[in-house]
Backbone and ligand atoms as CSV (ligand in chain L), in Angstrom:
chain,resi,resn,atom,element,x,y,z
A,1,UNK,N,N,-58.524,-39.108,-23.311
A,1,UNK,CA,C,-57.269,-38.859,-22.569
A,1,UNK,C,C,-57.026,-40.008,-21.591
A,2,UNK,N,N,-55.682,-40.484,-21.557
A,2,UNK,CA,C,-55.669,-41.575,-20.974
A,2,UNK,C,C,-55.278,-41.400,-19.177
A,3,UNK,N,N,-55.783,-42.080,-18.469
A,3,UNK,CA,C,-55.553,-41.845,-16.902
A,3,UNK,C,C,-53.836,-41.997,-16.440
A,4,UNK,N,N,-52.968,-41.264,-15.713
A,4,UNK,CA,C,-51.912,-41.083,-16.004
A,4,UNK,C,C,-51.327,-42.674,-14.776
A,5,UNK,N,N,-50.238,-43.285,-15.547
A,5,UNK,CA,C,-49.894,-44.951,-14.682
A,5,UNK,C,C,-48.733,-44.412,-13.974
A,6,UNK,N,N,-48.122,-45.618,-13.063
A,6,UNK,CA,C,-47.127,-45.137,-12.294
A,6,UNK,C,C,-46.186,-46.790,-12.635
A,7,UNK,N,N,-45.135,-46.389,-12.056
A,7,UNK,CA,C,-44.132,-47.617,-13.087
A,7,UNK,C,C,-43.048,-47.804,-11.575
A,8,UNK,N,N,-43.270,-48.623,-10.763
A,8,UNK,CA,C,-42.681,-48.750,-9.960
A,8,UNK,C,C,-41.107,-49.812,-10.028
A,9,UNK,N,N,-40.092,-49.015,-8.826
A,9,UNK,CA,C,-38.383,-49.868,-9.660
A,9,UNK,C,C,-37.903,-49.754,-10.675
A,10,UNK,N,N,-38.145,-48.545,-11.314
A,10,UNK,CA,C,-37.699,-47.829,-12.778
A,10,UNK,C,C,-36.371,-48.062,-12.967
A,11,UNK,N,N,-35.739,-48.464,-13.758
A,11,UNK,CA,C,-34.609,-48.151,-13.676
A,11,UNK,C,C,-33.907,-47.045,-14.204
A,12,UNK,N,N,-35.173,-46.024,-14.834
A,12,UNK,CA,C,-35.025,-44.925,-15.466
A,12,UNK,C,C,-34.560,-43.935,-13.980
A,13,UNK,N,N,-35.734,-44.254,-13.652
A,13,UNK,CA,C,-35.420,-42.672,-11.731
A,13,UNK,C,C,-34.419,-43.636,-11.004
A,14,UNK,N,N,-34.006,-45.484,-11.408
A,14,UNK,CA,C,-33.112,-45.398,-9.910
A,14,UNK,C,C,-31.857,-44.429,-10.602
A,15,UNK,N,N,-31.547,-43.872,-11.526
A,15,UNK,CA,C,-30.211,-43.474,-12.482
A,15,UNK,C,C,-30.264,-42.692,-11.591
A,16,UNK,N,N,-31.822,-41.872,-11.966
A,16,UNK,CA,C,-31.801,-40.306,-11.495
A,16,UNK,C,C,-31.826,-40.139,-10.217
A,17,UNK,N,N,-31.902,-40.968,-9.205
A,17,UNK,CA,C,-31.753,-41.189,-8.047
A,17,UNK,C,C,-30.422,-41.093,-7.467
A,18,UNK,N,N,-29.647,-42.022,-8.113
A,18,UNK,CA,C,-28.140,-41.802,-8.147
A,18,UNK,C,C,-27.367,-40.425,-8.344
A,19,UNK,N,N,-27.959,-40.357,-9.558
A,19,UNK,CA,C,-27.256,-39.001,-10.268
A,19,UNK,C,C,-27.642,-37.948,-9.182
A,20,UNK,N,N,-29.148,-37.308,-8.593
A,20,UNK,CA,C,-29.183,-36.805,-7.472
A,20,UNK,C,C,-28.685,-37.071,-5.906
A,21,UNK,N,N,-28.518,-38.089,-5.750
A,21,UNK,CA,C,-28.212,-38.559,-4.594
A,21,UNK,C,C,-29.308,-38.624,-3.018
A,22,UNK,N,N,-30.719,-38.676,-3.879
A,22,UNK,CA,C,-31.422,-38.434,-3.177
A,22,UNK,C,C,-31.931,-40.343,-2.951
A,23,UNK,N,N,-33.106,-40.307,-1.925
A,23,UNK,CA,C,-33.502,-41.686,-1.128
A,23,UNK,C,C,-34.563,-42.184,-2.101
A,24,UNK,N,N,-35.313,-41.068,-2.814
A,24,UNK,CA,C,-36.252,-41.543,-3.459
A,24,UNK,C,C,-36.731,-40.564,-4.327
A,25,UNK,N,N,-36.902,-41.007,-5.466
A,25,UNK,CA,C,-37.490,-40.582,-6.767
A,25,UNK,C,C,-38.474,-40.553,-7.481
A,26,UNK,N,N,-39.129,-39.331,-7.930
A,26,UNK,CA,C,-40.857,-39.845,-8.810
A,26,UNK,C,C,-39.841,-38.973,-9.838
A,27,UNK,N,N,-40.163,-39.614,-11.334
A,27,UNK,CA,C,-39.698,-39.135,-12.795
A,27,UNK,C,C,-41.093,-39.345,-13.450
A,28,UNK,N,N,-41.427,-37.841,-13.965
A,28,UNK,CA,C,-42.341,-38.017,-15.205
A,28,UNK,C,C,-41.991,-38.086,-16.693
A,29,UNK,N,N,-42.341,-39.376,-17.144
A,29,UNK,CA,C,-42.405,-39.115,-19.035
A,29,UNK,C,C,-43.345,-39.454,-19.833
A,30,UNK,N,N,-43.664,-38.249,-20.095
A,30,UNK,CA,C,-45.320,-38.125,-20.885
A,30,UNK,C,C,-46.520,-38.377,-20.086
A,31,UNK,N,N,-46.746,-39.527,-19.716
A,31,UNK,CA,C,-48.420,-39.723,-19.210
A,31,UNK,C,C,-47.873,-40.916,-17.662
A,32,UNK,N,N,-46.521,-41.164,-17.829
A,32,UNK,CA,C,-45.976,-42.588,-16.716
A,32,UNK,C,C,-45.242,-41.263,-15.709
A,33,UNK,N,N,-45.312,-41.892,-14.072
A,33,UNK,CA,C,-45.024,-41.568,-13.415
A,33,UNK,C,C,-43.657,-42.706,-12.812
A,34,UNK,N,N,-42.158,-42.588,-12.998
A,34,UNK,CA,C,-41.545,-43.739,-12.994
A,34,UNK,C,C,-41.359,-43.354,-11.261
A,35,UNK,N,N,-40.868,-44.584,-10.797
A,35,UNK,CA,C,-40.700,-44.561,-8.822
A,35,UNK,C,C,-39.255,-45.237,-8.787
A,36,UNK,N,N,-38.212,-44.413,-8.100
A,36,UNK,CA,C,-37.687,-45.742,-7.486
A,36,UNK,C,C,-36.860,-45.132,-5.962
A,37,UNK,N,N,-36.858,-46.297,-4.643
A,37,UNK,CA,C,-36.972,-45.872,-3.378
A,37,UNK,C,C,-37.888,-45.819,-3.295
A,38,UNK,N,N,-39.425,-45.779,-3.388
A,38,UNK,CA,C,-40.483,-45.316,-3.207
A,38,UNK,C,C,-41.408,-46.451,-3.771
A,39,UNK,N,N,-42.666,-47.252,-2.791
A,39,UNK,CA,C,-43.598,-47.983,-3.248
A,39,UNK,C,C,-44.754,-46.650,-3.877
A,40,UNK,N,N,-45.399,-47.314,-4.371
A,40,UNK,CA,C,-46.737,-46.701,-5.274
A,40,UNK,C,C,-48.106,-46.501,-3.883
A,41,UNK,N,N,-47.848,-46.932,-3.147
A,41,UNK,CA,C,-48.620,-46.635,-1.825
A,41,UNK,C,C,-47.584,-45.010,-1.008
A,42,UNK,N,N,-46.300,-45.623,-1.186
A,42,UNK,CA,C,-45.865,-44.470,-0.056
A,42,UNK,C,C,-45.880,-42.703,-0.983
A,43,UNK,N,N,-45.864,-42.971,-2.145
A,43,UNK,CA,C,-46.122,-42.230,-3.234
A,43,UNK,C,C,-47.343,-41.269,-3.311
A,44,UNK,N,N,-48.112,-42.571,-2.976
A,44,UNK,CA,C,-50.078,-41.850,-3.422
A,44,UNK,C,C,-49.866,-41.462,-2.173
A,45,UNK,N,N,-49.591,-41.616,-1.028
A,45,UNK,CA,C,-49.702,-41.518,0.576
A,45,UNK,C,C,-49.261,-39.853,0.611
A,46,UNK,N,N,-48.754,-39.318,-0.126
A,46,UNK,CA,C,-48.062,-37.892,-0.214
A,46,UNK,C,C,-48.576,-36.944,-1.232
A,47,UNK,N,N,-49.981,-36.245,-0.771
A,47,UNK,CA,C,-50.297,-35.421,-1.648
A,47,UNK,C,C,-49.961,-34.380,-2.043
A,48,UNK,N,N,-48.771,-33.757,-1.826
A,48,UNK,CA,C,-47.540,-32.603,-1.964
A,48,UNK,C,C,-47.076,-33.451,-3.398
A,49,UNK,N,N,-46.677,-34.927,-2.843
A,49,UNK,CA,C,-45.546,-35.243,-4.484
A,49,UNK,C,C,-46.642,-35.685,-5.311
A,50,UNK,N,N,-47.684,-36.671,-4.782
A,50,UNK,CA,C,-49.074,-36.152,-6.272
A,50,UNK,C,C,-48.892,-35.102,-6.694
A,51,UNK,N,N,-49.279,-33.937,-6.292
A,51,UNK,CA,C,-49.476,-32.832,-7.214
A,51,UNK,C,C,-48.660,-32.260,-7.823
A,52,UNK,N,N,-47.335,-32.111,-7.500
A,52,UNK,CA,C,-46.519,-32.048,-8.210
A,52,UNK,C,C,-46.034,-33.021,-9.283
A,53,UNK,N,N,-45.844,-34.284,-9.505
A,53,UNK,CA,C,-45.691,-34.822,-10.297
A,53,UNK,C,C,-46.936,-34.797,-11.407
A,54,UNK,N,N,-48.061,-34.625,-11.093
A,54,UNK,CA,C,-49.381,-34.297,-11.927
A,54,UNK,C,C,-49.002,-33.282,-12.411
A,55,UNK,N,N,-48.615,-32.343,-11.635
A,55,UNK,CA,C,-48.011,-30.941,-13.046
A,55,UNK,C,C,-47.303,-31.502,-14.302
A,56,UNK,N,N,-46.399,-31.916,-13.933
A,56,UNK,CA,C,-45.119,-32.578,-14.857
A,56,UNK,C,C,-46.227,-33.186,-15.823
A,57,UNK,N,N,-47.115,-34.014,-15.549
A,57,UNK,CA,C,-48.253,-34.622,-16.435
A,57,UNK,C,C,-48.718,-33.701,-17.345
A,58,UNK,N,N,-49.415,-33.067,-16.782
A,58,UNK,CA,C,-49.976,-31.934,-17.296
A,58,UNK,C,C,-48.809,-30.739,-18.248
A,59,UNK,N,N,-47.667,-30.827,-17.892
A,59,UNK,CA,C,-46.907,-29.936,-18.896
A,59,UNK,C,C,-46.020,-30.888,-19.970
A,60,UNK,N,N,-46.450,-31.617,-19.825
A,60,UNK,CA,C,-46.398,-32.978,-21.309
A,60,UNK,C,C,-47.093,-32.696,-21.732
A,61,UNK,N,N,-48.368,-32.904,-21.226
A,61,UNK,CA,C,-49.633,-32.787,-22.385
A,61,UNK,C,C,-50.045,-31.471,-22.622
A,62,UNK,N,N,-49.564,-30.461,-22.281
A,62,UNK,CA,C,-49.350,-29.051,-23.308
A,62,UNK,C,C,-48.561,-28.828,-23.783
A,63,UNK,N,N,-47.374,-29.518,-23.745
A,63,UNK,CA,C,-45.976,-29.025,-24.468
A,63,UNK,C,C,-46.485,-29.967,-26.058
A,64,UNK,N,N,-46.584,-31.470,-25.336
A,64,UNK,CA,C,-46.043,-32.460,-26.480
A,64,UNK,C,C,-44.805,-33.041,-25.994
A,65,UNK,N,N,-45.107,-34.765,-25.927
A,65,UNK,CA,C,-43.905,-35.321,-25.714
A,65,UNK,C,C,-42.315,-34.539,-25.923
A,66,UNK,N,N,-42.493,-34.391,-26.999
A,66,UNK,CA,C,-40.910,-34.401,-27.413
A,66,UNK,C,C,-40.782,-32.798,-27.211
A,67,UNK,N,N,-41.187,-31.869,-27.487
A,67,UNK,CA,C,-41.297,-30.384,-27.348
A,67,UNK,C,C,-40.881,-30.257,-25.968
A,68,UNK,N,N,-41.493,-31.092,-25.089
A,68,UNK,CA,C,-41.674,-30.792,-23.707
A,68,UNK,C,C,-40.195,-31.393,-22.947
A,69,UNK,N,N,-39.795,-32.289,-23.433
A,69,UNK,CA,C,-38.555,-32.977,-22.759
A,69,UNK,C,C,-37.375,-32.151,-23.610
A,70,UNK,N,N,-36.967,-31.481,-24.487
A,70,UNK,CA,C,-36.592,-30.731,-25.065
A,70,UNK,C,C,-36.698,-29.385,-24.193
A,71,UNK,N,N,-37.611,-28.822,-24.114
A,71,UNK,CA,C,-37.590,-27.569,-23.190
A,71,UNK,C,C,-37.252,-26.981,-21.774
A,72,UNK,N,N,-37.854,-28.724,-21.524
A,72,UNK,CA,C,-37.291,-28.664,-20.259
A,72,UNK,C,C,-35.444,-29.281,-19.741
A,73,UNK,N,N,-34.951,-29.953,-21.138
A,73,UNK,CA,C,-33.642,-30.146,-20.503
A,73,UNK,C,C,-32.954,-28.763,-20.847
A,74,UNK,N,N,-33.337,-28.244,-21.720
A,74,UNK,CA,C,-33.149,-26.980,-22.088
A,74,UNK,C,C,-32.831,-26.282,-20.967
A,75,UNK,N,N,-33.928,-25.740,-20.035
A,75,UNK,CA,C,-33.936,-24.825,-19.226
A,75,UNK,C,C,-33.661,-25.636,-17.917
A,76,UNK,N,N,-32.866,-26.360,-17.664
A,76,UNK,CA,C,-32.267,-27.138,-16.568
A,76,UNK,C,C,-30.511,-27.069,-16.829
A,77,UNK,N,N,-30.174,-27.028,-17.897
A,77,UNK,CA,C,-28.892,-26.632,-18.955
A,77,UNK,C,C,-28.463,-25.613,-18.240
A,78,UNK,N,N,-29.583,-24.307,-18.499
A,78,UNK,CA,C,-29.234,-22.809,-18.283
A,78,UNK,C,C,-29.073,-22.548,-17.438
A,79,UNK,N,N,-30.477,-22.933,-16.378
A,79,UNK,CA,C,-29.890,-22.721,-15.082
A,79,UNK,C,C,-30.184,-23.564,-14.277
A,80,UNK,N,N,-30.172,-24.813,-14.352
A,80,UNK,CA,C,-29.952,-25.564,-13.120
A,80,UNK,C,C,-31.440,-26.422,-12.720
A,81,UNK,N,N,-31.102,-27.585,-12.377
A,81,UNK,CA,C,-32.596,-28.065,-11.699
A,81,UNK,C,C,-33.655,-26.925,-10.627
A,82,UNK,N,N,-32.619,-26.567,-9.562
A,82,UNK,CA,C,-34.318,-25.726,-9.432
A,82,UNK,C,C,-34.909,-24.493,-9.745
A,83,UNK,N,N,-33.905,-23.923,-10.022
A,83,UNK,CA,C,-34.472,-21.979,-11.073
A,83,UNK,C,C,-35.114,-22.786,-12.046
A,84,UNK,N,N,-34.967,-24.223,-12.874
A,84,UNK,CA,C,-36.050,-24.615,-14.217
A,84,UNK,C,C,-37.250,-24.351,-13.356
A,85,UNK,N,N,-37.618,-23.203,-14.810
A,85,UNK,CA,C,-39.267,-22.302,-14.294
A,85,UNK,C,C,-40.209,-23.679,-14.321
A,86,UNK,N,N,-39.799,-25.186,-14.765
A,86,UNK,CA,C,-41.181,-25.831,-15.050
A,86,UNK,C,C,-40.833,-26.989,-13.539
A,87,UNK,N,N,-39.690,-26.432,-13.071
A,87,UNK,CA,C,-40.044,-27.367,-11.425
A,87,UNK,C,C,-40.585,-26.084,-10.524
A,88,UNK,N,N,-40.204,-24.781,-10.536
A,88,UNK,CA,C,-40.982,-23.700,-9.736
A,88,UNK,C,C,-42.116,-23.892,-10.059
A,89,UNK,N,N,-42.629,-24.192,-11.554
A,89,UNK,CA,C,-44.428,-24.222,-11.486
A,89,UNK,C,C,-45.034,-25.657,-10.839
A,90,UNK,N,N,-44.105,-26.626,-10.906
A,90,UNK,CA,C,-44.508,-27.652,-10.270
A,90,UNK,C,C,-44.015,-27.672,-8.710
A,91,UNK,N,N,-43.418,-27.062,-8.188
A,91,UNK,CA,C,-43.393,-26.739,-6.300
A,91,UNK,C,C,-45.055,-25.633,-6.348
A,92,UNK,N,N,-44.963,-24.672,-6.766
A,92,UNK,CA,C,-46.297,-24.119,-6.965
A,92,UNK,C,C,-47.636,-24.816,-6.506
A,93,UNK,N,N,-47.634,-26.086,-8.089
A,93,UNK,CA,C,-48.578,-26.622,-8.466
A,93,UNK,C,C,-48.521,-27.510,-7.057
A,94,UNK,N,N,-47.635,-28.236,-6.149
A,94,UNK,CA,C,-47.746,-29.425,-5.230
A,94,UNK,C,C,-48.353,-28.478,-3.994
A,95,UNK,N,N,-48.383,-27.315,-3.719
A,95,UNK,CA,C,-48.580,-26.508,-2.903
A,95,UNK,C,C,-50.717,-26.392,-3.060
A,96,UNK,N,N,-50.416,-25.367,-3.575
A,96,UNK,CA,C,-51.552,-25.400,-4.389
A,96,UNK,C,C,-52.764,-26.726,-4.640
A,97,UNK,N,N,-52.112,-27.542,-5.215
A,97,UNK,CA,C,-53.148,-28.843,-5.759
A,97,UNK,C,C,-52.857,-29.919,-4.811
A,98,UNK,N,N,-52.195,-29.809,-3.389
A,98,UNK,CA,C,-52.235,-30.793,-2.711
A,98,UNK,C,C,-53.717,-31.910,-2.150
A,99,UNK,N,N,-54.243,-30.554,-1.775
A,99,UNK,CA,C,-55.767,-30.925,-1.219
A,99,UNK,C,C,-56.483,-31.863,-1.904
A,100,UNK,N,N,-56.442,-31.754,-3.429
A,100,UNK,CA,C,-56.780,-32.590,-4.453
A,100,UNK,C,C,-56.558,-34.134,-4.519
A,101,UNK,N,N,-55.492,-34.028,-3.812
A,101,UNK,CA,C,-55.129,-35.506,-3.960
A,101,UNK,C,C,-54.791,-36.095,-1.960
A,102,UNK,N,N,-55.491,-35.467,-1.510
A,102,UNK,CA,C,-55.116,-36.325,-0.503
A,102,UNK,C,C,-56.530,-36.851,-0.080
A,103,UNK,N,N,-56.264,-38.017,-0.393
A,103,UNK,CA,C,-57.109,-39.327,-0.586
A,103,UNK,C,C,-56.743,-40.362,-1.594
A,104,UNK,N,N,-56.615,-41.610,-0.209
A,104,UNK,CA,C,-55.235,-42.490,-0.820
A,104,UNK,C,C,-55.899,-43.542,-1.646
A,105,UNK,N,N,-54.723,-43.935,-2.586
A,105,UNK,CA,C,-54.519,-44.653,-3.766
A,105,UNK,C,C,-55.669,-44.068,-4.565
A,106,UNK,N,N,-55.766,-42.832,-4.334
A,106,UNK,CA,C,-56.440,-42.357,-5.878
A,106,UNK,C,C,-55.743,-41.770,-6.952
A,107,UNK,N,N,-55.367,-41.762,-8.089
A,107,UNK,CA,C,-54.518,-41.021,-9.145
A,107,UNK,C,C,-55.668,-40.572,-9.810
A,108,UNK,N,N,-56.352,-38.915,-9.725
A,108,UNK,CA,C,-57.199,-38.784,-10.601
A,108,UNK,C,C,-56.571,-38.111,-11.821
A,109,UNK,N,N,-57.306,-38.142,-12.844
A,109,UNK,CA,C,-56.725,-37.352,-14.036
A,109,UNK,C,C,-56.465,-35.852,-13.853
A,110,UNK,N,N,-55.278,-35.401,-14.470
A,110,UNK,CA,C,-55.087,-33.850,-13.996
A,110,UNK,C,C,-55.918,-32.983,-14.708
A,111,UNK,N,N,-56.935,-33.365,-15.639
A,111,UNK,CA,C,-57.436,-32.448,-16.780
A,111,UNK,C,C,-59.116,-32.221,-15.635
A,112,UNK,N,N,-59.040,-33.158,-14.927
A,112,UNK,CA,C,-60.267,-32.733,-13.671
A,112,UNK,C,C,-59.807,-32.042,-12.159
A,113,UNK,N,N,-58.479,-31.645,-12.114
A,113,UNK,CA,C,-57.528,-31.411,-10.739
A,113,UNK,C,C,-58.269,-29.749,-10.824
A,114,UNK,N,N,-58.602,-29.036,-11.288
A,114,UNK,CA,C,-59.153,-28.259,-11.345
A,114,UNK,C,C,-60.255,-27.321,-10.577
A,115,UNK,N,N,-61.138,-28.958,-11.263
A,115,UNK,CA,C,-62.289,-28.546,-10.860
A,115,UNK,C,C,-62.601,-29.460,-9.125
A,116,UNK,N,N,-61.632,-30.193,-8.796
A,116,UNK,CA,C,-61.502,-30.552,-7.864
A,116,UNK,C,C,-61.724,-31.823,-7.737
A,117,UNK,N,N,-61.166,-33.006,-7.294
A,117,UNK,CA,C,-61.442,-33.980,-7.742
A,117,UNK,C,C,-62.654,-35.177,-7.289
A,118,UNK,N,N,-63.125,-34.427,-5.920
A,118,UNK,CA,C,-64.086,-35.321,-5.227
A,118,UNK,C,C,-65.266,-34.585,-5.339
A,119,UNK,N,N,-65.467,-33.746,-6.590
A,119,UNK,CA,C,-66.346,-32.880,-6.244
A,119,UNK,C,C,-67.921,-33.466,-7.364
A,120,UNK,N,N,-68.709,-33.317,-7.500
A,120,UNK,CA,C,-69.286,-33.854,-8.414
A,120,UNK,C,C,-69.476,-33.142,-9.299
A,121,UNK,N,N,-69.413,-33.367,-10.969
A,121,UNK,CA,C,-68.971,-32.659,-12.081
A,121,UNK,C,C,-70.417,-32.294,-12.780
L,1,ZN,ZN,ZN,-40.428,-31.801,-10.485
């Protein structure tokens, strides 16, 4: 399993940046974490949006690329960016799995977020 990268000045999230109208953006697709407004330091620096964007990781790699971006524009269609049940499980998951990641410039793999990540295995 490959360790999940981050893709900073996307021009994929500055869209979605726009299109939201927000200052700054993390976009997950598949295993890349895209940034834009946002350095890859001020990013890792926030273990709330680690863990949440690690969900998004993690519900790629149970859906399946294409299954998963499919389902989820799906249920963003129906009802909207935040009733989509797969950003409630990822506010959840940033709640929850914050602790995990606060400790900076680490991106650990989410398939060990679990078991905790500084913990010895
Ligand atoms: Zn999200």
């Amino acid at each position: 399993m490959k360790p999940p990268r981050i893709i900073t000045n996307s021009p994929l999230a500055r869209v979605a940046r726009q299109v939201l109208g927000s200052s700054s953006v993390a976009m997950v697709l598949g295993n890349t974490i895209h940034l834009s407004g946002a350095t890859q330091e001020e990013f890792l620096r926030d273990p709330y949006w680690v863990a949440h964007e690690m969900c998004h990781i993690r519900q790629f790699r149970e859906h399946g690329y294409l299954p998963f971006l499919w389902k989820y524009l799906v249920e963003s269609a129906r009802v909207g960016y935040y009733n989509n049940k797969y950003e409630a499980e990822a506010r959840v998951a940033g709640q929850r799995d914050a602790s995990l990641y606060a400790r900076n410039g680490v991106l650990p793999d989410p398939a060990t977020m679990h078991r905790g990540a500084g913990e010895p295995s």
